[in-house]
N, C-alpha and C positions, 0 to 999 in steps of 0.2 A: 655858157656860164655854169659855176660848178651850184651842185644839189642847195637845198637850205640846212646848213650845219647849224648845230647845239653851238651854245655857247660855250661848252669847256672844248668840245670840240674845234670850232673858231679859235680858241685861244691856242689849243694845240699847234694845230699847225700853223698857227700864226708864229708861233716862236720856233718853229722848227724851219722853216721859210725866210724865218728873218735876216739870219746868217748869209751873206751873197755867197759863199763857197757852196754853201748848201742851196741857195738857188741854180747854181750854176748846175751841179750836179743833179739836181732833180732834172734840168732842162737835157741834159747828157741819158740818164734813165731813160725821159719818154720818148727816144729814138734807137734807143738801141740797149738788150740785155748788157752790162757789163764787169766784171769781178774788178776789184780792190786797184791789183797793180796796173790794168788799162785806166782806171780813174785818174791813179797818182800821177799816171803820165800824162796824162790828158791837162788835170786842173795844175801840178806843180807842185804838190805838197806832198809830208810823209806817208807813210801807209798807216803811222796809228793817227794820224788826226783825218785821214779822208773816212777809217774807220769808225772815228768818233762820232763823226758827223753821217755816214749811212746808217749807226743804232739810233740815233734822233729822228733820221725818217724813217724808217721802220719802226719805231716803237711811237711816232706820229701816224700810223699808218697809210703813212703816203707810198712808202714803195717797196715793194714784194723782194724778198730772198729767199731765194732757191739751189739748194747746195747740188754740184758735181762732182764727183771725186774729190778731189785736194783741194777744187776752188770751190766759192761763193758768187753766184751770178744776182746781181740787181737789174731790178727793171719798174718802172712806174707804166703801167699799164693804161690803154685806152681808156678802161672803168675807171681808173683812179683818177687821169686828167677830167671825167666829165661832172666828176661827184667832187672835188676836191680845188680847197684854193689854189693849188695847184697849177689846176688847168687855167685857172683865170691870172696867172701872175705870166706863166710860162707862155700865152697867148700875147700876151703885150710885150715880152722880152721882144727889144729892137733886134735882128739877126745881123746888121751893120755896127752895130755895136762892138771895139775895140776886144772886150773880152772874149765878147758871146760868139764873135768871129774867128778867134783863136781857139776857141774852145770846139768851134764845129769844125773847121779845120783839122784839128789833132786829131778827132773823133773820128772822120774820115781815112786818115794816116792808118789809125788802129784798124777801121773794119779793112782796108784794103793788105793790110797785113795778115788779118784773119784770112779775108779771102783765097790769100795767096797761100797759105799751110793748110786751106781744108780743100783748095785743087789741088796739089800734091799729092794727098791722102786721095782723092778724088780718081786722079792719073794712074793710081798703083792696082785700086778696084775695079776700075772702069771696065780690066780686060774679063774679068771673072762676070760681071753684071752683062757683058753684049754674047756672053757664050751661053748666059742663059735665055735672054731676048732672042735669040735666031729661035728658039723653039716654039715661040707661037704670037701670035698675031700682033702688028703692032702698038707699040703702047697707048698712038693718041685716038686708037679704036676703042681701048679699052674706057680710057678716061670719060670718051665721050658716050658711053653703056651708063659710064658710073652717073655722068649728068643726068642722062636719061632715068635714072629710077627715081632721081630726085625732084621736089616740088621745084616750080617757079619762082622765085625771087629770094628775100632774103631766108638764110637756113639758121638766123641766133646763133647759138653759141658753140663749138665745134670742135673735136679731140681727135687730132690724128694719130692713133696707136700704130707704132713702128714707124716713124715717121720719114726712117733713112734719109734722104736729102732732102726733103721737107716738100716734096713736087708735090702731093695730092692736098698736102695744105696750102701751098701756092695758088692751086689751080682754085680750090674752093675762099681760100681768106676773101677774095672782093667781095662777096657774098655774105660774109660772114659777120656779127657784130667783134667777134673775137675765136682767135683759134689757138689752139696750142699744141703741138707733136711733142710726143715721148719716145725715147728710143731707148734703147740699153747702152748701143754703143757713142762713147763722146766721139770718136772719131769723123761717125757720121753725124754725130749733133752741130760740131761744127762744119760740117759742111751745110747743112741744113742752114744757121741760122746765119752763114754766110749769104746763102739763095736769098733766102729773104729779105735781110739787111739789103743786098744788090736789086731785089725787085721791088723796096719799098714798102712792104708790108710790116707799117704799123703795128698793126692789128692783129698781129701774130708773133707769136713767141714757143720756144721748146725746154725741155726738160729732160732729164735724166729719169727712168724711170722703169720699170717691167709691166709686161703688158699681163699677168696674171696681179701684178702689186700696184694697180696705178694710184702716181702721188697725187689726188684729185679726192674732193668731196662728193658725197653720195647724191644722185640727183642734179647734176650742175648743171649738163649739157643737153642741147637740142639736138645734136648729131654725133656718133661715133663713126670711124672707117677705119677696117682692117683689112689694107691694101698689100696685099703680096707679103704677109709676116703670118699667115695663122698655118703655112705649112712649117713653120720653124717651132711651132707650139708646147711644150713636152703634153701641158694638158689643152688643148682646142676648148674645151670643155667649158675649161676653167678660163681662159683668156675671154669666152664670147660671156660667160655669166657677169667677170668684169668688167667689161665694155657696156653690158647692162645696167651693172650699179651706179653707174655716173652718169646716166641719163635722165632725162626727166618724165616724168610721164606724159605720154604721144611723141616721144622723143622715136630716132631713127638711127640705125645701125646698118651701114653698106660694109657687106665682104664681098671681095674681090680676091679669088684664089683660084687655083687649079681643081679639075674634073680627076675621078683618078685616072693614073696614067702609071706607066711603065718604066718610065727613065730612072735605072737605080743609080746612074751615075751622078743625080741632084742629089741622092740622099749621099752617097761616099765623098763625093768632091766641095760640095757644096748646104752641107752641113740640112739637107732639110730634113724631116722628122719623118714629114708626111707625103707619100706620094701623091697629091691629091686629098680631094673629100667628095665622096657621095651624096649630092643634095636631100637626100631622104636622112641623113645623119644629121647635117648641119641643121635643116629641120628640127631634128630630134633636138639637138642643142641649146637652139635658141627658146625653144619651149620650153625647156628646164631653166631658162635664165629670166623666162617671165616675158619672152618677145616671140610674138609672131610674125613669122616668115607672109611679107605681103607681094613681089613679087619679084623674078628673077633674068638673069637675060644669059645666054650659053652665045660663046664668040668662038667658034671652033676654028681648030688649025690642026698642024699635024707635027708635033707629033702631040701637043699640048692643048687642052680645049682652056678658056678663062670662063668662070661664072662669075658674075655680079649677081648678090642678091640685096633685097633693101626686107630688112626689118622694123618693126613698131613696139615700142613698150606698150605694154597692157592690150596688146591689141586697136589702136587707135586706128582709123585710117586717116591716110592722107591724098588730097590732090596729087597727080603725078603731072609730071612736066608733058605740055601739048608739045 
């Protein structure tokens, strides 16, 4: 059942809810981020009245808009179905229901077409991402390092910075009350929030965004992770002090990056910055961003070592996983 709302509140969204177009579409949001012309196709209508009717929920604050490039992505979020009449109208929508079956039908059509244009994009990089995987241990070694530095059970609230196909938000979303990856590039955003859409995670959603500029409030998050992006950094510095800002205090930040190493043919072919980091730097880092280095795990290979290390704002500690 959603929170206990004010009554100008109530009434808001009461009238913004009341519209069945706009029901429908709120019920389309809380499955899946989606812009303007996948609506149109979806519910039947033009682009300025499905528009009319997304400024009503958004300025109802029922569902979030987040701009990419040339388009507007909508999404009604997890928090929004649990605190909002929303979630209590959208819970009782029949799923056999003549429209509400057409409508998830289409919605389906649409993500399976997204699907299909961000493997594409997927197929064309893939060759470039296994040339750099031959160089050091395998991934689901790594992942399972990154598990190990983390507590037991649930990790709140969660920001995957870089999030490229969206796989470390995958692996952590069940865990998570709410997660969200930023990338720069849309390419991989769609791929990303294709994975997700296919693996069912609600409860996660991506964004357009730079990881020294993330679009995020200060304090939000219980966990940061910058998996395999802070050699692409121009400032390292500057990307780990921002993944600090949007924590909360006793919040937690995992990187997950290269030892230094030699291979100058990552920096020429494959655009990285940094050949590695020296854990006594990264160190140096996080203490300027107001986080202590609590502890770390080295996965050596050759010609490529990975470190995981897990961080604390203000210095908290935390239980580590038995």
């Amino acid at each position: 059942m959603s929170e206990h709302l004010t009554l100008d509140g109530m009434m808001r969204e009461t009238r913004a809810l009341a519209d069945p177009t706009r029901l429908r579409i709120a019920n389309l949001l809380a499955r899946a981020q989606l812009n303007v012309t996948e609506l149109c196709s979806i519910v039947g209508q033009s682009q300025p009245g499905v528009s009319r009717h997304l400024k009503i929920l958004v300025e109802a604050g029922l569902v979030s808009r987040q701009r990419e490039g040339n388009w507007a992505l909508y999404h009604l979020p997890p928090q929004q179905l649990r605190r909002t009449l929303a979630g209590d109208l959208i819970a009782r929508l029949d799923p056999a229901d003549t429209q509400i079956a057409l409508d998830l039908s289409r919605l389906s059509a649409v993500q399976r077409e997204r699907a299909a244009q961000a493997q594409a994009y997927f197929r064309r990089a893939a060759g470039e991402w296994d040339s750099i995987r031959k160089l050091y241990i395998d991934e689901t070694k790594v992942e399972a390092a990154l598990q190990r530095q983390l507590p037991a059970g649930p990790l709140g609230e969660i920001v995957d910075i870089g999030t490229g196909t969206g796989r470390i938000l995958a692996l952590l979303s069940g865990r998570a009350e709410r997660g969200i990856g930023i990338d720069t590039s849309r390419e991989m955003l769609a791929v990303a929030r294709a994975n997700l859409e296919r693996q069912g995670f609600r409860n996660a959603e991506v964004r357009h965004g730079d990881m020294t500029q993330l679009p995020l409030p200060s304090g939000s998050f219980d966990l940061a992770t910058l998996h395999m992006v802070l050699h692409y950094a121009a400032d390292p510095a500057k990307a780990i002090a921002e993944a600090a800002r949007v924590l909360r205090p006793g919040g937690r930040l995992v990187i997950v990056d290269f030892a230094p190493h030699k291979e100058e043919r990552l920096r020429a072919e494959h655009a990285h910055r940094w050949l590695g980091f020296a854990e006594d730097a990264v160190a140096e880092w996080l203490g300027e961003a107001g986080l202590e280095k609590t502890t770390s795990e080295r996965l050596p290979a050759d010609p490529l070592t990975v470190i995981v290390c897990l961080a604390t704002k203000d210095g908290v500690a935390l239980a580590q996983a038995s």
